[in-house]
KOLVODREN-518320 format. One record per residue (C-alpha): residue number from 1; y, z, x. Coordinates in pm, 1 decimal. Layout:
# residues N
mimar:yy:zz:xx
NUM:Y:Z:X
...
***
This chain:
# residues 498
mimar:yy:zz:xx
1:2722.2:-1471.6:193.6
2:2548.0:-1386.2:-164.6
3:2755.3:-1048.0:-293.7
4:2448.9:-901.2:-445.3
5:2225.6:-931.3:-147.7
6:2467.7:-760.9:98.1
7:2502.6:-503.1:-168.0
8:2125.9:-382.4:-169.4
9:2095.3:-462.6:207.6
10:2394.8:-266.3:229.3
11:2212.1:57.8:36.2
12:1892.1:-20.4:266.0
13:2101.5:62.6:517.3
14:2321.4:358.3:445.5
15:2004.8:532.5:291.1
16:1752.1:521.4:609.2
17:2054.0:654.6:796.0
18:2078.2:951.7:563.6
19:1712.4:1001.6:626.5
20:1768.6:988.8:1024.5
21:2101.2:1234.8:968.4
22:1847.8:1493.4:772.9
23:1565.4:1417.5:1032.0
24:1768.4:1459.0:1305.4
25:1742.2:1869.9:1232.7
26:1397.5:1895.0:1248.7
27:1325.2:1706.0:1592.9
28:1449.8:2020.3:1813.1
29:1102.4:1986.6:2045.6
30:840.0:1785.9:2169.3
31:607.6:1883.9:1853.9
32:902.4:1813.6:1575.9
33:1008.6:1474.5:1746.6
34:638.3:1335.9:1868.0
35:435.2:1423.6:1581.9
36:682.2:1573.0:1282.5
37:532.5:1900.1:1372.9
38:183.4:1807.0:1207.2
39:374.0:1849.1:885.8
40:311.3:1557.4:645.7
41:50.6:1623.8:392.5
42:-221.6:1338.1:372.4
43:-106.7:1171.3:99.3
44:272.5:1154.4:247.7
45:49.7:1058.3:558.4
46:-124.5:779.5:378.9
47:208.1:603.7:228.6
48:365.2:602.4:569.2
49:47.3:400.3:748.8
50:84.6:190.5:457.5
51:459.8:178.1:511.8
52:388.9:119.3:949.9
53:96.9:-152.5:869.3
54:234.5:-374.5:589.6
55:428.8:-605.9:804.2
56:691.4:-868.7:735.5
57:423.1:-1129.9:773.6
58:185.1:-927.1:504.9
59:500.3:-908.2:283.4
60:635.1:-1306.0:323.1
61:354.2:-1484.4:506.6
62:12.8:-1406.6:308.5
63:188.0:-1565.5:-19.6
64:277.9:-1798.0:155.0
65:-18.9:-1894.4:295.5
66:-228.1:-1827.1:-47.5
67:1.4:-2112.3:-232.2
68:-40.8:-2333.1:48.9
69:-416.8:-2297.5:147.2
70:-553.0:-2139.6:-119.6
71:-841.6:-1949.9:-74.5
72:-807.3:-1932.1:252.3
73:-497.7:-1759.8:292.6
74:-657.7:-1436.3:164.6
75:-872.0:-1440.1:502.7
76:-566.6:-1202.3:667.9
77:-532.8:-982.2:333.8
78:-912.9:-915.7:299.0
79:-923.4:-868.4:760.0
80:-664.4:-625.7:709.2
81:-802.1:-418.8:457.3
82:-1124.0:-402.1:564.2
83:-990.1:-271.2:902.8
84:-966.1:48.5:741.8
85:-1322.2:133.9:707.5
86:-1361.7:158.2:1061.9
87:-1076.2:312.3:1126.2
88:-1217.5:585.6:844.8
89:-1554.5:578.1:976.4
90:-1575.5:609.9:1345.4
91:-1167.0:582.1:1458.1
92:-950.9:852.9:1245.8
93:-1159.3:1158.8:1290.9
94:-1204.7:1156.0:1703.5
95:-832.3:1063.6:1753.6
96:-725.2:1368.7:1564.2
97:-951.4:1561.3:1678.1
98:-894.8:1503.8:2043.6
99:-524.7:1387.1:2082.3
100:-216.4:1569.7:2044.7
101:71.7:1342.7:2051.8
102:-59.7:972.8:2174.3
103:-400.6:754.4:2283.1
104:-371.4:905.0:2636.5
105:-400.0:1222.8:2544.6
106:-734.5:1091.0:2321.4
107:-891.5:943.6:2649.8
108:-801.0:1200.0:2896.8
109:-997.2:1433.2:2708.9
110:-1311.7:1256.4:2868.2
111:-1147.9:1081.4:3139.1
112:-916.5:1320.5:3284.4
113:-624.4:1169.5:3573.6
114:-368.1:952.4:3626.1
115:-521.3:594.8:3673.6
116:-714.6:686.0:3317.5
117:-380.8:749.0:3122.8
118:-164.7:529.0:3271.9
119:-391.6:223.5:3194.4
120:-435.3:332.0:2834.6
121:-18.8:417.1:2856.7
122:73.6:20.0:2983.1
123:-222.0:-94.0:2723.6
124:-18.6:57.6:2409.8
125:307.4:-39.3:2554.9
126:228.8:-366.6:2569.5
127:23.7:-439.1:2241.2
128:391.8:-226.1:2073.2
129:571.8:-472.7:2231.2
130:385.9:-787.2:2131.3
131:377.9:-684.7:1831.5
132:762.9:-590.2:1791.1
133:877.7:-959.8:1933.3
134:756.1:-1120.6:1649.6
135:863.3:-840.3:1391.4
136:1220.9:-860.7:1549.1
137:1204.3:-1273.2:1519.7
138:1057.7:-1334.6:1136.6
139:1398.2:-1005.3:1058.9
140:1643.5:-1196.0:1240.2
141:1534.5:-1552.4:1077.0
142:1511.1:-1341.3:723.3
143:1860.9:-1204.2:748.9
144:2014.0:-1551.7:890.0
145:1837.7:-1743.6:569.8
146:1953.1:-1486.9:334.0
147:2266.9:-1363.7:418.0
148:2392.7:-1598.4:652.8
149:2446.2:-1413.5:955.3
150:2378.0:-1550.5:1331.2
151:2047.7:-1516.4:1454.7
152:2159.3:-1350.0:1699.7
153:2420.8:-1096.2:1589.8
154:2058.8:-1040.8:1266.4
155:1815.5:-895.1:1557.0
156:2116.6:-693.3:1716.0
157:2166.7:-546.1:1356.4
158:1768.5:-440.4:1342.9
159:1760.8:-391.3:1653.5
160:2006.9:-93.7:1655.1
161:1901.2:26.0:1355.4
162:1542.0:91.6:1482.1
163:1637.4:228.5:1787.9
164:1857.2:505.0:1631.3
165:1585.6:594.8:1375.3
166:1369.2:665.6:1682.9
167:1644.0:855.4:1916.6
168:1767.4:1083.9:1635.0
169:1548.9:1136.1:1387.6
170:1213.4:1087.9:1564.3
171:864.1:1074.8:1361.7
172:1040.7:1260.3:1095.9
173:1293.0:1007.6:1040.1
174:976.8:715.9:1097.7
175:825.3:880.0:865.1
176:1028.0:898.2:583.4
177:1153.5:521.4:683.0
178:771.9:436.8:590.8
179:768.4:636.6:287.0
180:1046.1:529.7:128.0
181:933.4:123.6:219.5
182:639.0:189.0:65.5
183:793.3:284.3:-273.1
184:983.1:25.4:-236.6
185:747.7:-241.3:-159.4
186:478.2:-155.2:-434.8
187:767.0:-135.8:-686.7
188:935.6:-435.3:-626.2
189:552.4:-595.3:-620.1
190:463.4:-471.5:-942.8
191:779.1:-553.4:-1130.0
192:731.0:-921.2:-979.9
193:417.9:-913.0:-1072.7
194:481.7:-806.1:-1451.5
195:718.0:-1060.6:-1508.0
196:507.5:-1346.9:-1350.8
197:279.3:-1191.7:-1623.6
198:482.5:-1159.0:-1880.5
199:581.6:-1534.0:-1868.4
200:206.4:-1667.1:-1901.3
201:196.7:-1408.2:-2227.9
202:-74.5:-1222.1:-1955.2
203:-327.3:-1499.0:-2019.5
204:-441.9:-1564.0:-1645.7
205:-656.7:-1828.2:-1733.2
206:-297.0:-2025.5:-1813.6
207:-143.3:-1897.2:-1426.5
208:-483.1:-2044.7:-1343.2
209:-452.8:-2405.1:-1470.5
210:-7.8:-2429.3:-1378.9
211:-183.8:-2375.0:-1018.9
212:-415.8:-2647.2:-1004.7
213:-175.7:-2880.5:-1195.5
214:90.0:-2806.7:-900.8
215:-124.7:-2813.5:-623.9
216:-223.1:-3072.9:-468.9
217:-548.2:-2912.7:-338.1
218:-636.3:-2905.7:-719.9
219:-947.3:-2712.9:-789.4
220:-1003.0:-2702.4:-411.0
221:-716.0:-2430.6:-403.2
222:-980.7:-2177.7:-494.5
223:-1260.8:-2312.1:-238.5
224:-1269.2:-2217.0:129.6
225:-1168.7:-2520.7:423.8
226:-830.6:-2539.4:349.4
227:-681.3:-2366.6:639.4
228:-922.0:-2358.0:908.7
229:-1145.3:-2688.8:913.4
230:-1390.2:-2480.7:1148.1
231:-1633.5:-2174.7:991.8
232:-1569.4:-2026.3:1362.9
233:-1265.3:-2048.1:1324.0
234:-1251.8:-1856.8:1084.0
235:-1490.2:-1580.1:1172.9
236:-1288.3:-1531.2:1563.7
237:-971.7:-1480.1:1288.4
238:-1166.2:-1269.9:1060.3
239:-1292.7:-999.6:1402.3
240:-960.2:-1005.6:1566.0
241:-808.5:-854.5:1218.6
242:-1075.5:-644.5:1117.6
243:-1120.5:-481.2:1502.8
244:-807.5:-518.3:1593.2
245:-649.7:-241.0:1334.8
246:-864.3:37.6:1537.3
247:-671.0:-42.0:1833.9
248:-277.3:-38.7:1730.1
249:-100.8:261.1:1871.5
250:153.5:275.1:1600.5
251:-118.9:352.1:1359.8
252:-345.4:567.4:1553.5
253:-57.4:792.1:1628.1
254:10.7:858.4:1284.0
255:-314.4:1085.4:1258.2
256:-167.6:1339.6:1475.8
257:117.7:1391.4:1212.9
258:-132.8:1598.3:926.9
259:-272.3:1917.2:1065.6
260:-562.0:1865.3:1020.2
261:-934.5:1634.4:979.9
262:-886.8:1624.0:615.0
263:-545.8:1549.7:605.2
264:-649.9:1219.8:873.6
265:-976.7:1142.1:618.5
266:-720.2:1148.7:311.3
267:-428.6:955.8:480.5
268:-685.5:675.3:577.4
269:-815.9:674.8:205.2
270:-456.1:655.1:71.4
271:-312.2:392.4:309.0
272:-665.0:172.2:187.2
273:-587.3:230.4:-185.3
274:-228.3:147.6:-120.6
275:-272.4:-191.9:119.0
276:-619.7:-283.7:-115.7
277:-362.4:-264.8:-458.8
278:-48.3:-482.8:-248.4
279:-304.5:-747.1:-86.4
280:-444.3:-790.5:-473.7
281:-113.8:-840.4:-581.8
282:29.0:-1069.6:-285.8
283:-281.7:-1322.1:-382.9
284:-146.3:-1339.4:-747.7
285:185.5:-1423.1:-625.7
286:69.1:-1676.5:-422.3
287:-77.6:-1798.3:-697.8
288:213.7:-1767.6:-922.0
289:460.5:-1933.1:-663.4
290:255.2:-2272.3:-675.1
291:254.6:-2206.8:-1042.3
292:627.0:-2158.9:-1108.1
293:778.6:-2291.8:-795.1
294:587.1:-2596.7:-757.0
295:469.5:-2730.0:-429.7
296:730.6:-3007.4:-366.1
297:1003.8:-2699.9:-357.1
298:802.5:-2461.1:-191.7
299:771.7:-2783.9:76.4
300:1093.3:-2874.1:110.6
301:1277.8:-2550.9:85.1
302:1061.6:-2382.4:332.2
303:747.7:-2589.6:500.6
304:593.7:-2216.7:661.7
305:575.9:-2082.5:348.4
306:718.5:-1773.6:428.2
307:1009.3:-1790.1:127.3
308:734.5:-1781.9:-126.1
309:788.2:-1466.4:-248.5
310:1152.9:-1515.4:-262.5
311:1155.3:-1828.7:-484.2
312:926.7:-1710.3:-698.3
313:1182.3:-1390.7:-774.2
314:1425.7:-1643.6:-782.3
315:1288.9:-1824.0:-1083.6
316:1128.1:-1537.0:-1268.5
317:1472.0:-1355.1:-1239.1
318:1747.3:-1485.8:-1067.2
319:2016.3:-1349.0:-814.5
320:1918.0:-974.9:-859.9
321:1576.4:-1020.6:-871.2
322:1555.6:-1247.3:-543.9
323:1824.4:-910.3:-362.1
324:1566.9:-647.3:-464.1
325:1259.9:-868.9:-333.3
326:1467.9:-925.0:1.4
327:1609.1:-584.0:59.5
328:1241.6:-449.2:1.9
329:1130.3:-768.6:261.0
330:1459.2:-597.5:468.4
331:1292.9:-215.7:430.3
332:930.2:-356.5:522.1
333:1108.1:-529.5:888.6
334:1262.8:-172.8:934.8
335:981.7:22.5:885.2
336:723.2:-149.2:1075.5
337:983.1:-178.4:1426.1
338:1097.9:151.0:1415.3
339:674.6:257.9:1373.7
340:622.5:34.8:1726.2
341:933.8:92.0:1908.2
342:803.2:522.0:1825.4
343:483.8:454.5:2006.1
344:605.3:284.5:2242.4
345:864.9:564.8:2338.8
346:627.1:822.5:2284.8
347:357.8:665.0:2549.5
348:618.9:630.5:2826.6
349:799.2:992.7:2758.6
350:461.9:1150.4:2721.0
351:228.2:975.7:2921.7
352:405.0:828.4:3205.3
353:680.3:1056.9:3253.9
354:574.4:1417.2:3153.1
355:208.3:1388.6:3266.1
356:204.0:1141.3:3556.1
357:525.9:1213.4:3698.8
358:623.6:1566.5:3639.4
359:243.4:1645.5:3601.9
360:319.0:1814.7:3300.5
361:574.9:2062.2:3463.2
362:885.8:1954.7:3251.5
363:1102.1:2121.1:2974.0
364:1150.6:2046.8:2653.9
365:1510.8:1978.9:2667.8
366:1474.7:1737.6:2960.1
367:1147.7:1545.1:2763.7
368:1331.6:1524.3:2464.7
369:1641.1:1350.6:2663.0
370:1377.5:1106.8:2828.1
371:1201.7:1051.7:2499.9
372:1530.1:905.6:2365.8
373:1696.3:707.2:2678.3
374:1284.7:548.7:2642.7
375:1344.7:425.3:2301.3
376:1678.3:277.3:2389.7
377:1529.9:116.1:2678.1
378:1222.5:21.2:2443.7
379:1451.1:-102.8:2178.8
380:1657.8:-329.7:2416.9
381:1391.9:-444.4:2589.0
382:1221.9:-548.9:2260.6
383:1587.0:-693.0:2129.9
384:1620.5:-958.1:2431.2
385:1271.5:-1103.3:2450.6
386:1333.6:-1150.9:2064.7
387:1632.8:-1344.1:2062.0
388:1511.0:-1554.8:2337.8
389:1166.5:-1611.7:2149.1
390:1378.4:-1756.8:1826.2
391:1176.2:-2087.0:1786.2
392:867.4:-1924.9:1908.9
393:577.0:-1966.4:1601.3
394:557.7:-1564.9:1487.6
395:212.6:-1659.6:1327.1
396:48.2:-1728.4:1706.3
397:229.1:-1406.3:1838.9
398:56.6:-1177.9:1557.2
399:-267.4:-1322.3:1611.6
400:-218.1:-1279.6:1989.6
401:-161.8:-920.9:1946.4
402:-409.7:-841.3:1712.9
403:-690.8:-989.7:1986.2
404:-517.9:-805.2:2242.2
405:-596.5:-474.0:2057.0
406:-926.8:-551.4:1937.7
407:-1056.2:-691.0:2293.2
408:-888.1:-347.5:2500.1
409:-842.0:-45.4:2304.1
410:-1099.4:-70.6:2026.4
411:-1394.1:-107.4:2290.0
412:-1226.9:138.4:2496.5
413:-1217.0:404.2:2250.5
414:-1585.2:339.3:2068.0
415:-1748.3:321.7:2404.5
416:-1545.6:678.0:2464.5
417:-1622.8:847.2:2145.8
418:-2014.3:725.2:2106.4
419:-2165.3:643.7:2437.2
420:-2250.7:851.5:2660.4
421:-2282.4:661.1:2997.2
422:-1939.7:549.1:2990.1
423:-1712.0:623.7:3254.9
424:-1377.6:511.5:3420.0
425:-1465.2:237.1:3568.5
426:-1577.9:84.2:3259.6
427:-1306.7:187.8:3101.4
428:-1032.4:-5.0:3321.9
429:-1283.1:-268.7:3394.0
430:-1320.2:-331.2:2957.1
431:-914.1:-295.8:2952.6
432:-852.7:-537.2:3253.4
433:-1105.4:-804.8:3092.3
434:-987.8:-743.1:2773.0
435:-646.7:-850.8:2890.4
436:-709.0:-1115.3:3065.3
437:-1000.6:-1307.9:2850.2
438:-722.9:-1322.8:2577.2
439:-416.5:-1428.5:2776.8
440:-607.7:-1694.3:2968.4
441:-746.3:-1798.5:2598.4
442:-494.4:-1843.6:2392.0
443:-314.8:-2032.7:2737.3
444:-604.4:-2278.0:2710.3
445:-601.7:-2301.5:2349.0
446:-352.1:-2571.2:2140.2
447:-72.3:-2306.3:2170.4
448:-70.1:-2350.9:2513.7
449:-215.4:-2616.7:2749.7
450:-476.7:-2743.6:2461.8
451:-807.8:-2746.2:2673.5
452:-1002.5:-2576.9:2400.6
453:-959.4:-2601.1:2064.3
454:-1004.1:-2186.7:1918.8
455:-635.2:-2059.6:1823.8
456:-794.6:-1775.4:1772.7
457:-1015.0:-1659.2:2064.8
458:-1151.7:-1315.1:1944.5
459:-1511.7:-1385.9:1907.1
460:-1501.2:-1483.9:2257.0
461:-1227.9:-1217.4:2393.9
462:-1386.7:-937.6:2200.4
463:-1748.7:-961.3:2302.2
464:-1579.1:-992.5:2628.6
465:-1454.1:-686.6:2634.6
466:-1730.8:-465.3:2496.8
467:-1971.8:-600.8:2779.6
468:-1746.2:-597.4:3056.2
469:-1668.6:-219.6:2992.9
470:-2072.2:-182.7:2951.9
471:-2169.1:-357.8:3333.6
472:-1862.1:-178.2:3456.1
473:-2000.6:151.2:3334.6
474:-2380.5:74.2:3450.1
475:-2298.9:-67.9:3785.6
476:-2145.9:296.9:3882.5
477:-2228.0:655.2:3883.9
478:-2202.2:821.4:3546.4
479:-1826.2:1023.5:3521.1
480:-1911.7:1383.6:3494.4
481:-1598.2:1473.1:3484.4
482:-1641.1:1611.1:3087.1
483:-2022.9:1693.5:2929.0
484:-2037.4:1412.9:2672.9
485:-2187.2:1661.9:2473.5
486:-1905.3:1935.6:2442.8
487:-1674.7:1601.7:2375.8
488:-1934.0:1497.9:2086.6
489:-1886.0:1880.4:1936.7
490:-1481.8:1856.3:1963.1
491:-1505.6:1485.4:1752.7
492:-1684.7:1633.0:1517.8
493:-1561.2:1988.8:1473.1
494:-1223.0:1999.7:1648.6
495:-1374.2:2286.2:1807.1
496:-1223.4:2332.1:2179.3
497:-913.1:2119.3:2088.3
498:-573.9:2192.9:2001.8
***
């Protein structure tokens, strides 16, 4: 075990527990723990989206990918930042507007009753979960490689850590988790980034030409057909990415945490400044790692590519370079988990417990208690599917996850917001399909029983589940359950909500 890494791990550690101990004050009721009391301002707001939505696999794989493909390895940076004009445009405004503490609360406001919100309630639960598996995986691999700890005992260690984040501090604690990665993330980027600079004397043109000497892609490196062989391919990737954003509970919660529209428009704007500047950055590393690494090391060190970002600290500067890169790659894990195992716990405590089985009759104190026994039931839960997923490939369970949410809740809530002949039955019919097309997909695909050749079956699944919520809707009687005009006014005004 490398002294210096344990060290900053160690002050990772010991200073999100500080933040959970402070947190853990202000999450008295429902509103503190669920939605930090609508306290954050939008830029705070902004930095913690960026903190919940840069992943592990943003952080370590998109280098990666960049020095090994090229070109087009910045298909998943430019997907995921372009995600965030729709979730501007026709996503962050309605949610705040008509939720209070999760998606079912969004929905209900049209589709009022149980079946409604406990389909949307297993829909978030699910996509948190499939999302947290391979989260928990790439930290447990991360903290084996690094620091030499079992595989095992590494996801036990996150694990834990998440879950207590979650039970004490709630989305104050989250919050500040998110925050503080964030700072941490775009600093240790930029100083990486300065010395990678400072060692070419800042003439990119020089980074440039060590890359295509190293490569052996050459001046194909900066040409597309180097990952996916198939322009369809390619777009299905591209869909699932850029829709799929609009549908992650973990970041459609956070706009309930401002209080109010403004403070949702700004926190979108900040977290796209914020992931626009780091994606930027991540290509030039990639670039630099084939540069300074060299391909035969990157290879043979690490075939995945996911250790990228590490060597390249290594060589630009050493032992305490390489800690801070991996104890910010440690903060990023942490943040993102303890985002998803949140939503999670909030959808079962609030949702399925509070409104669909004490039909909103309970107390505070006895919420709050279920909130937390959830989110050390969701944080177990979460804990042994990871370690038995350990050889699993964390590339195909991201990709899964992100079709999952852009062929189910991203139809679900568009068709909600901006059409007015939508009703339930649509609504579970879109989910259902949704569901289904991608599961039996990605089955058939080469990850699974290799019948079809798509790995990535959103331009299928998607469509799919647009026009299966649209023939639901028009083979049954319109729901007039709520005007679809006085829903229109509370979008846009906020007017007859909370």
């Amino acid at each position: 075990m490398n002294l210096t890494y344990f060290i900053f791990f160690l002050v990772i550690v010991v200073g999100t527990l500080i933040i959970t101990h402070w947190a853990a004050g202000r999450s008295n009721t429902t509103h503190q723990f669920y939605v930090a009391s609508g306290s954050l301002t939008g830029f705070q707001n902004g930095m913690a989206i960026a903190g919940d939505y840069i992943s592990s696999a943003s952080f370590l794989g998109i280098a990666g990918l960049i020095a090994f493909h090229g070109y087009d390895g910045f298909i998943y940076a430019t997907g995921f930042l372009v995600s965030y004009v729709i979730l501007l445009f026709l996503i962050a405004e309605p949610v705040r507007n008509l939720g209070t503490y999760t998606l079912g609360d969004v929905v209900a406001q049209r589709f009022p009753g149980d079946e409604m919100r406990l389909a949307v309630a297993i829909s978030a639960i699910l996509i948190s979960l499939l999302y947290m598996i391979p989260q928990l995986v790439a930290s447990g691999l991360l903290i084996h490689i690094l620091l030499g700890v079992d595989y095992t005992v590494a996801v036990w260690i996150i694990g834990i850590l998440m879950t207590l984040y979650v039970v004490f501090g709630g989305m104050f604690a989250t919050s500040w988790v998110q925050i503080i990665k964030t700072v941490l993330l775009m600093s240790g980027t930029i100083l990486l980034l300065l010395i990678l600079f400072s060692r070419v004397n800042w003439d990119i043109g020089l980074l440039l030409g060590q890359t295509v000497e190293q490569s052996p892609l050459g001046q194909q490196f900066f040409f597309p057909g180097n990952l996916f062989d198939s322009p369809l391919e390619s777009m299905s990737l591209m869909l699932a990415l850029v829709l799929g954003t609009a549908g992650l509970p973990h970041i459609l919660i956070r706009m309930f945490t401002v209080n109010n529209v403004r403070g949702a428009r700004l926190s979108v704007l900040t977290a796209s400044w914020i992931i626009g500047v780091f994606y930027l950055m991540t290509l030039i590393l990639g670039i630099g790692a084939i540069g300074f690494v060299g391909w035969d090391r990157l290879i043979a060190i690490d075939p995945s590519g996911n250790m990228s970002s590490l060597l390249l600290a290594e060589v630009l500067g050493g032992d305490f370079l390489v800690a801070f890169v991996t104890a910010v790659a440690f903060a990023t894990i942490i943040a993102v988990v303890t985002g998803l195992v949140f939503a999670a716990t909030s959808t079962f405590s609030h949702d399925i417990y509070f409104h669909i089985f004490k039909k909103g009759k309970a107390g505070e104190g006895k919420q709050l208690r279920v909130a937390r026994i959830a989110a050390i039931a969701m944080g177990g839960l979460s804990i042994l599917l990871s370690l038995g997923m350990k050889d699993s490939n964390v590339a195909f369970l991201v990709s899964f996850m992100f079709a999952t949410a852009a062929s189910t809740i991203m139809p679900l809530l568009i068709l909600t917001f901006y059409w007015k002949r939508f009703n339930k039955v649509g609504a579970i019919t879109g989910l259902a399909t949704g569901f289904i097309a991608v599961l039996l997909l990605f089955l058939l695909g080469p990850e699974g029983y290799d019948v079809i050749s798509l790995y990535n079956p959103g331009i299928i699944s998607i469509p799919l589940g647009f026009f299966s919520a649209i023939i639901g809707a028009m083979c049954t009687k319109k729901d007039q359950s709520k005007q679809f005009e006085d829903l229109q006014v509370q979008i846009h005004t906020g007017i007859g909500g909370r």
